[in-house]
N, CA, C and O atoms as a printed pandas DataFrame, in Angstrom:
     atom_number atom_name residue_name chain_id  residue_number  x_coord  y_coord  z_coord
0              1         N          UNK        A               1   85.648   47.044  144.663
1              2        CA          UNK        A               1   86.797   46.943  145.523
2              3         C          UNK        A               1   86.432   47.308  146.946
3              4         O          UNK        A               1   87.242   47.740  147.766
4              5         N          UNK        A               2   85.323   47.128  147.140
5              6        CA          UNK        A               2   84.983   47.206  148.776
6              7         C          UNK        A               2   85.717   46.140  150.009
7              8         O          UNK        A               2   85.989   46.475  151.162
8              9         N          UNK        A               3   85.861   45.238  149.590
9             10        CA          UNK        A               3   86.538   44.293  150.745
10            11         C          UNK        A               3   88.390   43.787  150.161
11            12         O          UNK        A               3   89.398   43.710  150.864
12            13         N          UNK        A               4   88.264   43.574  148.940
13            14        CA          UNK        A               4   89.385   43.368  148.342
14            15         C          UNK        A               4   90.547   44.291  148.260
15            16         O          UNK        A               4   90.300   45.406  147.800
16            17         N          UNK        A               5   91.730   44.042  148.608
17            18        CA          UNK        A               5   93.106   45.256  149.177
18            19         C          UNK        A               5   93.802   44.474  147.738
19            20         O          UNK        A               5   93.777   43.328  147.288
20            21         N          UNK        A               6   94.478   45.901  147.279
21            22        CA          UNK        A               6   95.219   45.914  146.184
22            23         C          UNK        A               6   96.282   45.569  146.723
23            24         O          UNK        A               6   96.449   45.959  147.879
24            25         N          UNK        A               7   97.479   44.634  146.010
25            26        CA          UNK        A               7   98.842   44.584  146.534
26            27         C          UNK        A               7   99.687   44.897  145.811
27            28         O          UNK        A               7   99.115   45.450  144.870
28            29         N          UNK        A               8  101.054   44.895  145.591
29            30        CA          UNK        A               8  101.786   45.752  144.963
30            31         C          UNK        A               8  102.850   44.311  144.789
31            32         O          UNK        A               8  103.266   43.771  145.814
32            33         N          UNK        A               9  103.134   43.905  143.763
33            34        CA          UNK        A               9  104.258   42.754  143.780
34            35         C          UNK        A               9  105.214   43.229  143.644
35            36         O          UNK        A               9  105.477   44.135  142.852
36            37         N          UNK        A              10  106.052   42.605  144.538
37            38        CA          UNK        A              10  107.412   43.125  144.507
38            39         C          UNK        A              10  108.352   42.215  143.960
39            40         O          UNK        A              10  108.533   41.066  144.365
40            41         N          UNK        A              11  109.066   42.884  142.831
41            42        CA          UNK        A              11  110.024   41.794  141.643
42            43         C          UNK        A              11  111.528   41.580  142.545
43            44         O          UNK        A              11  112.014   42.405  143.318
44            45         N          UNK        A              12  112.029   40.360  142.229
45            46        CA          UNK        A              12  113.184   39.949  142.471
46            47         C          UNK        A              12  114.235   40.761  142.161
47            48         O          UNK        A              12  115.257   40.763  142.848
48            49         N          UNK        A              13  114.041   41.696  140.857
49            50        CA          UNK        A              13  115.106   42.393  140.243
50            51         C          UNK        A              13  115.497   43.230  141.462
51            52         O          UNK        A              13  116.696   43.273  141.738
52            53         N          UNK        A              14  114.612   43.912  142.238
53            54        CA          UNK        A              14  115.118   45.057  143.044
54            55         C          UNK        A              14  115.701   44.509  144.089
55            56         O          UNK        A              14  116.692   44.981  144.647
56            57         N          UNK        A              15  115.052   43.368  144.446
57            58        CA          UNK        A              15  116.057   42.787  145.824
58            59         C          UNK        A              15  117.539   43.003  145.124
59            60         O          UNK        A              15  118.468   43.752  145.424
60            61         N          UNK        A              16  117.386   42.120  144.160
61            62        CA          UNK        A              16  119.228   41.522  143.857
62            63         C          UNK        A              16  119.575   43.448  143.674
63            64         O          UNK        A              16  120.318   43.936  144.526
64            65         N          UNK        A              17  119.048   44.308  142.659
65            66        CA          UNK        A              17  119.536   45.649  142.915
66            67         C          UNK        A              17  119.700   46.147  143.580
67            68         O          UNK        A              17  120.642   46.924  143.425
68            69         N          UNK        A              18  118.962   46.181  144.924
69            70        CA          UNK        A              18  119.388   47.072  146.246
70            71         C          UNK        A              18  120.484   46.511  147.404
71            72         O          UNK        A              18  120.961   47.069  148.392
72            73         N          UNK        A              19  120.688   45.024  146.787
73            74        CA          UNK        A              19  121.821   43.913  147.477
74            75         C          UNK        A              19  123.333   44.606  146.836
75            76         O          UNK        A              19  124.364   44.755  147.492
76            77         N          UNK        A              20  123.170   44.904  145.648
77            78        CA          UNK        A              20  123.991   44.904  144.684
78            79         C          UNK        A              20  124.607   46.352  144.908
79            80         O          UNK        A              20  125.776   46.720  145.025
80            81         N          UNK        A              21  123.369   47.058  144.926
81            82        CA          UNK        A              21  123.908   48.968  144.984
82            83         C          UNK        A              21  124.610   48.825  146.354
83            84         O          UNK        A              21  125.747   49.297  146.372
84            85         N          UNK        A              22  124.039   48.110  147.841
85            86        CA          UNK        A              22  124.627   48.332  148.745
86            87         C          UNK        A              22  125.786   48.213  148.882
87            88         O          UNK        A              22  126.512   49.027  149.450
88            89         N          UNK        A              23  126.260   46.763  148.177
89            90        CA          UNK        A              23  127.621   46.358  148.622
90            91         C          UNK        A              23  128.737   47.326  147.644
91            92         O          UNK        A              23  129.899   47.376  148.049
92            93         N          UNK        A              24  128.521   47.777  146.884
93            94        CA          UNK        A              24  129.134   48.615  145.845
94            95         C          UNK        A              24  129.014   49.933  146.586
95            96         O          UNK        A              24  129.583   50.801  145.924
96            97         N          UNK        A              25  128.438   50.466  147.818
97            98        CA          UNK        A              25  128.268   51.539  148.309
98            99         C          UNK        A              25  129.210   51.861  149.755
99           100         O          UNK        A              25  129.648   52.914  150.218
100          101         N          UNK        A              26  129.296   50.360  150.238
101          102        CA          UNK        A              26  130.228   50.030  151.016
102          103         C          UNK        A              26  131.618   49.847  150.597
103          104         O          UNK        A              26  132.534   49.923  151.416
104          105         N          UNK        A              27  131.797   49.628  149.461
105          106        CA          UNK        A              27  133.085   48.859  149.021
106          107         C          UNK        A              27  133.673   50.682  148.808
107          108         O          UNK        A              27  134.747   51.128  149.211
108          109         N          UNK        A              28  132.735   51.340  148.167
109          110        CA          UNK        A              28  133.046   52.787  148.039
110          111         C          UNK        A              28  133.595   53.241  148.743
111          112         O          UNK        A              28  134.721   53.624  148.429
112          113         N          UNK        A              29  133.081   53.458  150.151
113          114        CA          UNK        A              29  133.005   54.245  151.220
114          115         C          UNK        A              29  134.313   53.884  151.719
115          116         O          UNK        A              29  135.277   54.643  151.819
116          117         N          UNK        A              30  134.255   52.476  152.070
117          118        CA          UNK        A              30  135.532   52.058  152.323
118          119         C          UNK        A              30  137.164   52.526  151.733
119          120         O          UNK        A              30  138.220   52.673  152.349
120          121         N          UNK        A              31  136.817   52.677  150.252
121          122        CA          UNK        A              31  137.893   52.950  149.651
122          123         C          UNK        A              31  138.385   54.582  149.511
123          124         O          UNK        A              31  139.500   54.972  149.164
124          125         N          UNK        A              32  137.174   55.434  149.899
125          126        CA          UNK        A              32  137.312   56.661  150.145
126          127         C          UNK        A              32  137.901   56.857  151.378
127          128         O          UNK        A              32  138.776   57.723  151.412
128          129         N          UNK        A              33  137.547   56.055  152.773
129          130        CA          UNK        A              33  137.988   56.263  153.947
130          131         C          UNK        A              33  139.347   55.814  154.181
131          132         O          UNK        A              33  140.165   56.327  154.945
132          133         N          UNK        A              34  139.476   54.932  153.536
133          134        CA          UNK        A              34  141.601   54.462  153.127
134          135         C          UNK        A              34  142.546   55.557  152.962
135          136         O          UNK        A              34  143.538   55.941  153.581
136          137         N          UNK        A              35  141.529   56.165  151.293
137          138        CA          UNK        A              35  142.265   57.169  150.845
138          139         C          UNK        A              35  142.386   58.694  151.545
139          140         O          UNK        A              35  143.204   59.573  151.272
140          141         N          UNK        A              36  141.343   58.718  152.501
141          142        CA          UNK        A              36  141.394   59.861  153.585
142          143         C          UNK        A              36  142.175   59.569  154.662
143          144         O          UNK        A              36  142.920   60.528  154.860
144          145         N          UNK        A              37  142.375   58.610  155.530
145          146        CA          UNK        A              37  143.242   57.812  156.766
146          147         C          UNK        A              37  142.340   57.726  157.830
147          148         O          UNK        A              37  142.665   57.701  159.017
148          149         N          UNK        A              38  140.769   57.665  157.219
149          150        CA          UNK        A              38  140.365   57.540  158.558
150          151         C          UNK        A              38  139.563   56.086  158.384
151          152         O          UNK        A              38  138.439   55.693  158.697
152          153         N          UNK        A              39  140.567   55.569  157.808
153          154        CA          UNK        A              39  140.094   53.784  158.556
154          155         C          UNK        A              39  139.944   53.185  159.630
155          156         O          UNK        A              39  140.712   53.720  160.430
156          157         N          UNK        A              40  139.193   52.084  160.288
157          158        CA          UNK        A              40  138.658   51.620  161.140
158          159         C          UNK        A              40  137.781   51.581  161.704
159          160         O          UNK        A              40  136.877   51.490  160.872
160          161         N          UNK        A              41  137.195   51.590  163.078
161          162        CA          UNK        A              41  135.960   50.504  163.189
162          163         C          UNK        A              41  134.880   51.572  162.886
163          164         O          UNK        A              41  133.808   51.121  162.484
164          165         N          UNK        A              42  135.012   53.198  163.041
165          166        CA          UNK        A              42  134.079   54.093  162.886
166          167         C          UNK        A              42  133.811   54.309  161.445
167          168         O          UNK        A              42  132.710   54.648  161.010
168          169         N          UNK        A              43  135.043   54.063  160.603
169          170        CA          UNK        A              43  134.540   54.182  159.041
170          171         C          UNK        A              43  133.967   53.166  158.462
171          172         O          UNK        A              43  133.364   53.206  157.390
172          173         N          UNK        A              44  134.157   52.105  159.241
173          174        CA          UNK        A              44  133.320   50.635  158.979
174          175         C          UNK        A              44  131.748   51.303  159.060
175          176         O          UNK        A              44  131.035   51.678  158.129
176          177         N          UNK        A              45  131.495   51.305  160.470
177          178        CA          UNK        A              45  129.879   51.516  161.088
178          179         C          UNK        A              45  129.755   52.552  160.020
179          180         O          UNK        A              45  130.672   52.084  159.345
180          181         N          UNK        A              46  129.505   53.206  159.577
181          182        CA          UNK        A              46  129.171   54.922  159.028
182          183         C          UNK        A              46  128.929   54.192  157.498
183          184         O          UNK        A              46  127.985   54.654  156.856
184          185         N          UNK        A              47  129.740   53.053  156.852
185          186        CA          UNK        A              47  130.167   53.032  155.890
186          187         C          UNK        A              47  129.041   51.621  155.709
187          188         O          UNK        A              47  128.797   51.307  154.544
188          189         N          UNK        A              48  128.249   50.635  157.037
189          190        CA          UNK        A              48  127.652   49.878  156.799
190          191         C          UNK        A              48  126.156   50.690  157.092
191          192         O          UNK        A              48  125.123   50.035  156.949
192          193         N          UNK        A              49  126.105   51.605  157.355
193          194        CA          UNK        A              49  124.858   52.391  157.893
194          195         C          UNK        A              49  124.867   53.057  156.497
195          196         O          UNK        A              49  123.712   52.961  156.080
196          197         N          UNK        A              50  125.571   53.633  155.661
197          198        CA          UNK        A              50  125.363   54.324  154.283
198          199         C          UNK        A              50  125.143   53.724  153.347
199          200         O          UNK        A              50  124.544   54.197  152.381
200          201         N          UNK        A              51  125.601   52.470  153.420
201          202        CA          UNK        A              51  125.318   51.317  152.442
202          203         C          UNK        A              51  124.258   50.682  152.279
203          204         O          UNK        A              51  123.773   50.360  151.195
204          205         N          UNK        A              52  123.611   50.349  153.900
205          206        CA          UNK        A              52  122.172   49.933  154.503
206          207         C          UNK        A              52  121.151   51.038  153.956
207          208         O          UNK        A              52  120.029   50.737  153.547
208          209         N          UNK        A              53  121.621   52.275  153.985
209          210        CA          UNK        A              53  120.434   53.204  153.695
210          211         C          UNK        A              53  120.196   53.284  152.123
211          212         O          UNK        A              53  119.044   53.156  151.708
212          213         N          UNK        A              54  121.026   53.447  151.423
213          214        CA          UNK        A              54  120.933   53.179  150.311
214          215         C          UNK        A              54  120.755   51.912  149.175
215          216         O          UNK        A              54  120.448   51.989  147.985
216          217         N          UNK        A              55  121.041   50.826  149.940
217          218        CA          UNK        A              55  120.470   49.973  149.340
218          219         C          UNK        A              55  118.764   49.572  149.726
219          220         O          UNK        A              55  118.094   48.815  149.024
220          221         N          UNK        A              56  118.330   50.149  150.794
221          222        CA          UNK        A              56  116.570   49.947  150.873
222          223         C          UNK        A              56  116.115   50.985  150.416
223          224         O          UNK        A              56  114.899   51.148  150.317
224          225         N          UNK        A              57  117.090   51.997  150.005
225          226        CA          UNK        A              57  116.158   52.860  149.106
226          227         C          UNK        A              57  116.167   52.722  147.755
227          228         O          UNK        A              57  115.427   53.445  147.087
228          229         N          UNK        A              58  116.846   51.953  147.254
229          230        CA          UNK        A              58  116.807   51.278  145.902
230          231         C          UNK        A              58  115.915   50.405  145.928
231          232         O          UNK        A              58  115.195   50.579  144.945
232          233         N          UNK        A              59  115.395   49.093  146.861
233          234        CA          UNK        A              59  114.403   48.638  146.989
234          235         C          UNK        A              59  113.153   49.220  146.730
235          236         O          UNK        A              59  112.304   48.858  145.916
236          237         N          UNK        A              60  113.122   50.757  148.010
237          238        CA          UNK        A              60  111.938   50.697  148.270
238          239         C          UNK        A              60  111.388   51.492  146.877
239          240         O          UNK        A              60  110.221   51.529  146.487
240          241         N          UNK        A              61  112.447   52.052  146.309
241          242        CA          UNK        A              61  111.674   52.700  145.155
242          243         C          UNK        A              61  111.398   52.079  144.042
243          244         O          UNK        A              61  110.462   52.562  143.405
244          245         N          UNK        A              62  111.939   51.118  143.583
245          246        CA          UNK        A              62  112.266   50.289  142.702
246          247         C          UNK        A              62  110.315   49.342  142.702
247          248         O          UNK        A              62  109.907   48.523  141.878
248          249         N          UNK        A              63  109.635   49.855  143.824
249          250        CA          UNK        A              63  108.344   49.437  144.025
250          251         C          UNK        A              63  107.517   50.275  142.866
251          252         O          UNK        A              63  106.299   50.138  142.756
C-alpha cells in the first residue's frame, strides 16, 4: 500500500437517513416552537440550522 489510498464507500442508505432524520428534526422543532409561541422567522433559522446539523451527523457517522 505504498502509492495506493484506501477509500471508504459511502452507502446510499445514510444519505436517504440523514435526509430523513433531518426533516423529522425540523418538523420537530417546529412543532415544539408552536407549542412554546415562539414561532417565526427565528424559530425557522435555529430550527433549519438544528436539523442541518443533525442530519450530517447521521451521515457522517453512518461512514
Amino acid at each position: 500500500m505504498s502509492g495506493a489510498r484506501a477509500r471508504i464507500k459511502t452507502g446510499k442508505a445514510s444519505l436517504i437517513g440523514g435526509i430523513a432524520v433531518g426533516i423529522a428534526v425540523f418538523v420537530l422543532s417546529q412543532a415544539i416552537a408552536r407549542e412554546f409561541g415562539a414561532g417565526g422567522t427565528g424559530a425557522t433559522i435555529a430550527g433549519l440550522l438544528l436539523a442541518g446539523a443533525v442530519g450530517a451527523w447521521i451521515r457522517i457517522a453512518d461512514l
